[in-house]
C-alpha beads as a LAMMPS data file, in Angstrom:
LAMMPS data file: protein, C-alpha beads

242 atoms
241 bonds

1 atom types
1 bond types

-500.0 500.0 xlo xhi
-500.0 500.0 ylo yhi
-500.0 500.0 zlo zhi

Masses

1 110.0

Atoms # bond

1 1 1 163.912 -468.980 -70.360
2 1 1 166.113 -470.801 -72.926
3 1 1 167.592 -469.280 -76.669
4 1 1 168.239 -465.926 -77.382
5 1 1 166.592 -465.062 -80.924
6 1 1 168.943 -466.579 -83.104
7 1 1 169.903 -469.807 -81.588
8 1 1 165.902 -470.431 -81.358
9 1 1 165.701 -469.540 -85.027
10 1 1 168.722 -472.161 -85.406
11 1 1 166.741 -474.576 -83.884
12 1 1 163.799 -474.080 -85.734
13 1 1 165.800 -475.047 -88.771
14 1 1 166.835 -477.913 -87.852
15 1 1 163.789 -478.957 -85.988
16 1 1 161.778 -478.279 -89.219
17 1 1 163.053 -481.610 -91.590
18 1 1 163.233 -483.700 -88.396
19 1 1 159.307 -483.658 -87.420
20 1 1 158.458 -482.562 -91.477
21 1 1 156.362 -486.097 -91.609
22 1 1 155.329 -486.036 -88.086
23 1 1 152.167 -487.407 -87.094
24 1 1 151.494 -484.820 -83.983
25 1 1 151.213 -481.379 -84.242
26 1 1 153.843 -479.443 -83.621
27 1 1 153.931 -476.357 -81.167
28 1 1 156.828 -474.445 -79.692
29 1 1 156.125 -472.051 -76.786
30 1 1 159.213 -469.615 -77.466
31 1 1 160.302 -466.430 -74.962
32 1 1 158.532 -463.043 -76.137
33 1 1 162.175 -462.007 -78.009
34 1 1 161.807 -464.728 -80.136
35 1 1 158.078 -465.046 -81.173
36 1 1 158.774 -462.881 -84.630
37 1 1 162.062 -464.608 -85.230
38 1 1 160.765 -467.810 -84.998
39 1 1 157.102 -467.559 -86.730
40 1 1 159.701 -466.317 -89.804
41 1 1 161.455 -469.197 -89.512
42 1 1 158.958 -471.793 -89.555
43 1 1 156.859 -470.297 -92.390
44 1 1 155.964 -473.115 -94.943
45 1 1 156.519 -475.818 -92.017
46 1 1 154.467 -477.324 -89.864
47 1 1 155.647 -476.265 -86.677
48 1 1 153.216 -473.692 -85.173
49 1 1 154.352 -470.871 -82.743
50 1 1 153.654 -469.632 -79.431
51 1 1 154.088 -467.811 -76.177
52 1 1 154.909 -468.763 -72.547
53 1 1 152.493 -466.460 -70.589
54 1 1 150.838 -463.474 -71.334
55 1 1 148.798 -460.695 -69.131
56 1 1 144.698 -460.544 -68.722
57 1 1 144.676 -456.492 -69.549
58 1 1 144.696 -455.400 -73.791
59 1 1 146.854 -452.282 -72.598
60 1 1 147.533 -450.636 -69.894
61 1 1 150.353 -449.231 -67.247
62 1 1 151.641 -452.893 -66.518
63 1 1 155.703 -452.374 -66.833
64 1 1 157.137 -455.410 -68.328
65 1 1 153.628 -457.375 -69.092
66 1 1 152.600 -458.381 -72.846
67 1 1 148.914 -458.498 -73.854
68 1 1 147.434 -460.779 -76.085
69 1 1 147.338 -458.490 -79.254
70 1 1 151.379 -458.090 -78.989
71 1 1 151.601 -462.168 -79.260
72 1 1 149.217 -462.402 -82.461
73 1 1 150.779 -459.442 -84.505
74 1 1 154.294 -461.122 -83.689
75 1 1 153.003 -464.485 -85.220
76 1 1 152.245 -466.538 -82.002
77 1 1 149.112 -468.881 -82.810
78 1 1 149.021 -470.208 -78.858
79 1 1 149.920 -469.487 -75.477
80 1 1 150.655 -471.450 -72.269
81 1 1 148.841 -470.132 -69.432
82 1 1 148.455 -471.127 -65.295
83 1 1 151.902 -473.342 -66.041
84 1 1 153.420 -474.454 -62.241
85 1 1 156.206 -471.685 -62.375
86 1 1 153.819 -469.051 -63.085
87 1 1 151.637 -470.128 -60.368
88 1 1 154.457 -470.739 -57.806
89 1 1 157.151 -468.389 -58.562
90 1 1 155.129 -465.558 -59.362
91 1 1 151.950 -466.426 -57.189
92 1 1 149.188 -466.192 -60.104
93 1 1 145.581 -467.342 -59.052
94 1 1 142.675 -469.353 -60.712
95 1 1 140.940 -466.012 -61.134
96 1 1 144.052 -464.327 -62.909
97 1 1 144.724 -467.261 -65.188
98 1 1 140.990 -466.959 -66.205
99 1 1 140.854 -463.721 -66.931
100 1 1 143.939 -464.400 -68.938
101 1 1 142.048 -466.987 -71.247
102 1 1 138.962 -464.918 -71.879
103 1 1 141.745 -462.276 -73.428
104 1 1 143.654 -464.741 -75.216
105 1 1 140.145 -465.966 -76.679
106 1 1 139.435 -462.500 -77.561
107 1 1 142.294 -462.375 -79.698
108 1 1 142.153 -465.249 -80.948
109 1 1 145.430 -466.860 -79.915
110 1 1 144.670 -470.541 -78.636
111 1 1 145.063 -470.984 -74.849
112 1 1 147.131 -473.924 -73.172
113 1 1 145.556 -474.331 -69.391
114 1 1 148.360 -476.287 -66.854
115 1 1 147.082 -477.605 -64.078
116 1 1 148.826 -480.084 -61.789
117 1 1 149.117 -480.815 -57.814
118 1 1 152.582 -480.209 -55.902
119 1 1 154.574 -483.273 -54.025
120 1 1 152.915 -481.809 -50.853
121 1 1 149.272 -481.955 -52.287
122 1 1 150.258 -485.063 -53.720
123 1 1 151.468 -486.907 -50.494
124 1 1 148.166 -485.283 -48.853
125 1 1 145.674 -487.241 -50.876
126 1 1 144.585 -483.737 -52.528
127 1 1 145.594 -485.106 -56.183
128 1 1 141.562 -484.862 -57.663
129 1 1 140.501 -481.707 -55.374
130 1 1 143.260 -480.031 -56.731
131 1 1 143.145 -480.177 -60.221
132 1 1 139.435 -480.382 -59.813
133 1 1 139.426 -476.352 -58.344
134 1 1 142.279 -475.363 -61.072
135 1 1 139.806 -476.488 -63.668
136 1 1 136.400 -475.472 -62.248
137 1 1 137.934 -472.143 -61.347
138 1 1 140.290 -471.396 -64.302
139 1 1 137.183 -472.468 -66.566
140 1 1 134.529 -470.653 -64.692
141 1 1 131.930 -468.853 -67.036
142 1 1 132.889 -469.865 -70.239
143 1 1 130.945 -471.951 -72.641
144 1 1 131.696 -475.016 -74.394
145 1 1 131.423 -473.539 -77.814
146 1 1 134.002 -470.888 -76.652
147 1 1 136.795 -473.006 -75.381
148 1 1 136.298 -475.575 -78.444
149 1 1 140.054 -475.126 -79.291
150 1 1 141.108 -474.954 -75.551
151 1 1 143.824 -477.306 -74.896
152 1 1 144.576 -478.691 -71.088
153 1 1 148.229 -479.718 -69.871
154 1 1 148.440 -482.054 -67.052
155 1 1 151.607 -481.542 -65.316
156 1 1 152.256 -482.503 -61.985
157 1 1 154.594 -480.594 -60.362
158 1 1 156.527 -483.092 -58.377
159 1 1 157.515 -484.705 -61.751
160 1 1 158.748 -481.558 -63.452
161 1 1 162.591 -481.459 -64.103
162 1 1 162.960 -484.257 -62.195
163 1 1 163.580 -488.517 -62.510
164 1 1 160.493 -488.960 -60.363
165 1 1 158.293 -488.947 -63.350
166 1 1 154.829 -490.316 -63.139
167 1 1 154.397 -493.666 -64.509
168 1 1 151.779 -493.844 -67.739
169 1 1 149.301 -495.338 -65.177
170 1 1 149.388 -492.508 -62.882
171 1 1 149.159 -489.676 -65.388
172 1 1 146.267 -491.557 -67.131
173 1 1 144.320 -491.831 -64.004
174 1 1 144.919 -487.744 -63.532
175 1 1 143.949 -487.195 -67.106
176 1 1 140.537 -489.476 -66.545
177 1 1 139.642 -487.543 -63.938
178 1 1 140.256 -484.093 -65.956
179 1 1 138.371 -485.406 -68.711
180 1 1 135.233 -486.691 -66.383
181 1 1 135.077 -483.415 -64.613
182 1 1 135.246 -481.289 -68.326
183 1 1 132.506 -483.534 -69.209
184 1 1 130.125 -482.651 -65.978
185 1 1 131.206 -478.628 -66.954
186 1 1 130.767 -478.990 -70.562
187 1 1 129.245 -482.008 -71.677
188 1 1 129.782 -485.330 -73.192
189 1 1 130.754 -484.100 -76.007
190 1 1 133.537 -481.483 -75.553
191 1 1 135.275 -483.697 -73.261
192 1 1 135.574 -486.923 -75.722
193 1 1 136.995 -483.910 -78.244
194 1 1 139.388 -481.876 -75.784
195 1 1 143.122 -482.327 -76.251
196 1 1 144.273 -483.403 -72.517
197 1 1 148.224 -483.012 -72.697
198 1 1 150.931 -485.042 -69.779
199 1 1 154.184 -482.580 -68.898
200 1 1 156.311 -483.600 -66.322
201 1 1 159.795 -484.811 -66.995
202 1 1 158.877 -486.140 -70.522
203 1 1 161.654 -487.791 -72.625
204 1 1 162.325 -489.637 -75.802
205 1 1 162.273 -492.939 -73.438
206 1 1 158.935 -492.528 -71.922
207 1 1 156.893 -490.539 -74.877
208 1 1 155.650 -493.605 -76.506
209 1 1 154.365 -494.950 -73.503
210 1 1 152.229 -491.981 -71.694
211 1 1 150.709 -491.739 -75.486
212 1 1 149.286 -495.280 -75.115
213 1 1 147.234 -494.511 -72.337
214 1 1 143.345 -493.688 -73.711
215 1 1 143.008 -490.347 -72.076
216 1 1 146.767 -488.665 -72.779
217 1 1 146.319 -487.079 -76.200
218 1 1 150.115 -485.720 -76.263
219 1 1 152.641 -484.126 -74.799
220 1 1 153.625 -480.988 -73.160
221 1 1 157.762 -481.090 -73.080
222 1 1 160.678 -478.923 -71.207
223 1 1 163.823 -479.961 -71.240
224 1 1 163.908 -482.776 -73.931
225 1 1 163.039 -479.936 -75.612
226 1 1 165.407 -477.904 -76.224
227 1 1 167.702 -479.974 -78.259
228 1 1 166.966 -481.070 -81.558
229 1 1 166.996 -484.534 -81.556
230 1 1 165.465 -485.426 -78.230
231 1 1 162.593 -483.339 -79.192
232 1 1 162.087 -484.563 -82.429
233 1 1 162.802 -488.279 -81.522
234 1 1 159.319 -486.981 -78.990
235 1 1 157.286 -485.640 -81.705
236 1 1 157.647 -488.853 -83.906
237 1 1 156.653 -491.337 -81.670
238 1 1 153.089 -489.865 -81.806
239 1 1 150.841 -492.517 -83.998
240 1 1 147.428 -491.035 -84.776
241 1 1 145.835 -494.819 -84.150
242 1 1 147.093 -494.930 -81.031

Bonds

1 1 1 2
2 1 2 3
3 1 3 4
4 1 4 5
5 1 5 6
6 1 6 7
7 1 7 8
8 1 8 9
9 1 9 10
10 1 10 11
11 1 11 12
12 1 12 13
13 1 13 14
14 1 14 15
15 1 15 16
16 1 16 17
17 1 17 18
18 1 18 19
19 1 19 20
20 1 20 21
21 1 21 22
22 1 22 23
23 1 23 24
24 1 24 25
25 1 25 26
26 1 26 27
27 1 27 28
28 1 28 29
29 1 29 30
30 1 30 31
31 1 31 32
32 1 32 33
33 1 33 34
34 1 34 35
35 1 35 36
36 1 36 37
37 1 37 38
38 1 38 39
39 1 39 40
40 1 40 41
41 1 41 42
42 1 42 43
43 1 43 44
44 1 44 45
45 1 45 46
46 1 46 47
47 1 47 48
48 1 48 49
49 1 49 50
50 1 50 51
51 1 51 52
52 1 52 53
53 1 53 54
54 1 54 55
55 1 55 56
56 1 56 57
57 1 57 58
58 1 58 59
59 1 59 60
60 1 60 61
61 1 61 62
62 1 62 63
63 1 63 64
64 1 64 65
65 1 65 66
66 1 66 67
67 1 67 68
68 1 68 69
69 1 69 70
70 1 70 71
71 1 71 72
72 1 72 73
73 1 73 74
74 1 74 75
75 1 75 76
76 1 76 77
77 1 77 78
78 1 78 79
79 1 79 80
80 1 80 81
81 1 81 82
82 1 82 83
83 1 83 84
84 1 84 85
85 1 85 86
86 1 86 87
87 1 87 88
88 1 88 89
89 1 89 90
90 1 90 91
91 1 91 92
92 1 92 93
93 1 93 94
94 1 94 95
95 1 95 96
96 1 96 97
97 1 97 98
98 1 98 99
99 1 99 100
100 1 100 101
101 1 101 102
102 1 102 103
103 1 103 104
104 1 104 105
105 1 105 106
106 1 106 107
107 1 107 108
108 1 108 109
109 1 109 110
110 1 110 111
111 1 111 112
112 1 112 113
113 1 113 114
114 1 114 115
115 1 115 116
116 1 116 117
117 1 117 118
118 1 118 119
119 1 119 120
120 1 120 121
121 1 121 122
122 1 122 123
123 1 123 124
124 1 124 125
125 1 125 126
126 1 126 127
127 1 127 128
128 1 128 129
129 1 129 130
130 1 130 131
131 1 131 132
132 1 132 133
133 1 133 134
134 1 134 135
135 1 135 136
136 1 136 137
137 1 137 138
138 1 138 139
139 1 139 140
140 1 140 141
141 1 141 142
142 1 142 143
143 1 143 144
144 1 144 145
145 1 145 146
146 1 146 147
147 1 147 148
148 1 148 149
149 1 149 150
150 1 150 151
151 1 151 152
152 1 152 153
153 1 153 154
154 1 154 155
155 1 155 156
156 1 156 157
157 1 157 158
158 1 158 159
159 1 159 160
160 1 160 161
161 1 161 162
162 1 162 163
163 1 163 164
164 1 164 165
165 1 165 166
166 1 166 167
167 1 167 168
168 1 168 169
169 1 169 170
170 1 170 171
171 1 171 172
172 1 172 173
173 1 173 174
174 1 174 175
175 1 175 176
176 1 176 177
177 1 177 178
178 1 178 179
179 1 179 180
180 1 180 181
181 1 181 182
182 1 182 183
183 1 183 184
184 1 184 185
185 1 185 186
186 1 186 187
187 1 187 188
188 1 188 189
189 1 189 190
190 1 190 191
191 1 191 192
192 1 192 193
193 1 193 194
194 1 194 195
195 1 195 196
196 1 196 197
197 1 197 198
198 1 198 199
199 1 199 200
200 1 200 201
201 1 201 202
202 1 202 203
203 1 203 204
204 1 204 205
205 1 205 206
206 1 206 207
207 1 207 208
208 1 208 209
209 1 209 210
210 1 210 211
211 1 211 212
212 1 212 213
213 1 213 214
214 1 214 215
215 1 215 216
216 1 216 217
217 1 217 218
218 1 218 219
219 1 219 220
220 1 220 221
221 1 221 222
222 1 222 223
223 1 223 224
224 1 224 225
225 1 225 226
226 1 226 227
227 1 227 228
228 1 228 229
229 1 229 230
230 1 230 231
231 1 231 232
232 1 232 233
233 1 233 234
234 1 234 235
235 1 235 236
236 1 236 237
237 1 237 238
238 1 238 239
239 1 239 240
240 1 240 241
241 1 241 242
């Protein structure tokens, strides 16, 4: 909950000739306000759009919610969905965050799954079965042909705005084990191709070195990115033959 419309707009602008020959695809999960604003703003760049959250219903007597089709017709390509602070602060369940990605696929707006174990879980040896359920439970009924553009973000939540960061080695162990058990839902094949993001306390210091890891494919960032040059310093340490 950062930027009103026009300081995200801008940011866009200067954002946009920062990551212009970037290597990584670019996406910027903006607050509802700021969706239109924004899309506007990076026309003609290659910095794609999107939302933080979004409800499971098309319509309906839900005060405050926003459904899929409101995202797409204000420009946002992709939405985050299940992130910790959704699921903590606001209680939502495996079940809701599913039905929340079979809408989003309906509408064609490309859904970002977060997963990730608390400091409690963590300390309890319940790393695996965690993420494990979120996945098996979040993913439950859909084929592999339908979540061919699904992305998954890794963030553990003990690591989120915080110094106590997990090390490359750590996060790729968590993202091996994502990818294994995507592979025993979907197949061999969608798992080699699924994007498998690490979020937790990212920064311009550490990018370079979660991205060497064989299973992290990029990066899902908070507060490095909501300045300029931290976040573009992030997006341009990606190397495609990593």
């Amino acid at each position: 909950m950062y930027k009103t419309a026009s300081n995200a707009v801008a940011f866009i602008r200067e954002l946009i000739p920062l990551v212009k020959d970037a290597e990584a695809l670019v996406y910027l999960a903006v607050p509802f306000t700021s969706i239109q604003a924004t899309a506007d703003a990076a026309k003609n760049s290659n910095i794609t759009i999107g939302a933080q959250n979004m409800n499971d219903a098309s319509e309906g007597a839900f005060t405050g919610e926003i459904a899929a089709k409101m995202l797409t017709e204000a420009g946002a390509k992709f939405v985050l969905l299940g992130h910790s602070e959704r699921r903590k602060i606001f209680h939502e369940s495996n079940a809701f965050i599913n039905r929340k990605i079979k809408s989003a696929l309906s509408e064609k707006i490309q859904p970002t799954l977060c997963i990730g174990e608390t400091s409690e879980e963590r300390a309890n040896g319940k790393t695996e079965e965690v993420i494990l359920q979120q996945l098996t439970e979040c993913l439950e009924g859909f084929s592999a042909e339908e979540l061919a553009n699904l992305i998954v973000a890794y963030e553990p939540v003990w690591a989120i705005g915080t110094d106590n960061n997990a090390t490359p080695e750590v996060a790729q162990e968590a993202h091996l084990v994502c990818r294994q058990h995507l592979a025993k839902m979907f197949g061999d094949a969608f798992a080699k191709k699924i994007v498998i993001q690490y979020g937790g306390s990212v920064k311009p210091e550490n990018a370079a070195s979660l991205l060497a890891e064989p299973d992290i494919d990029g990066l899902l960032v908070g507060n490095a990115s909501l300045q300029a040059d931290s976040f573009s310093k992030i997006v341009n340490s990606y190397r495609k033959n990593l």
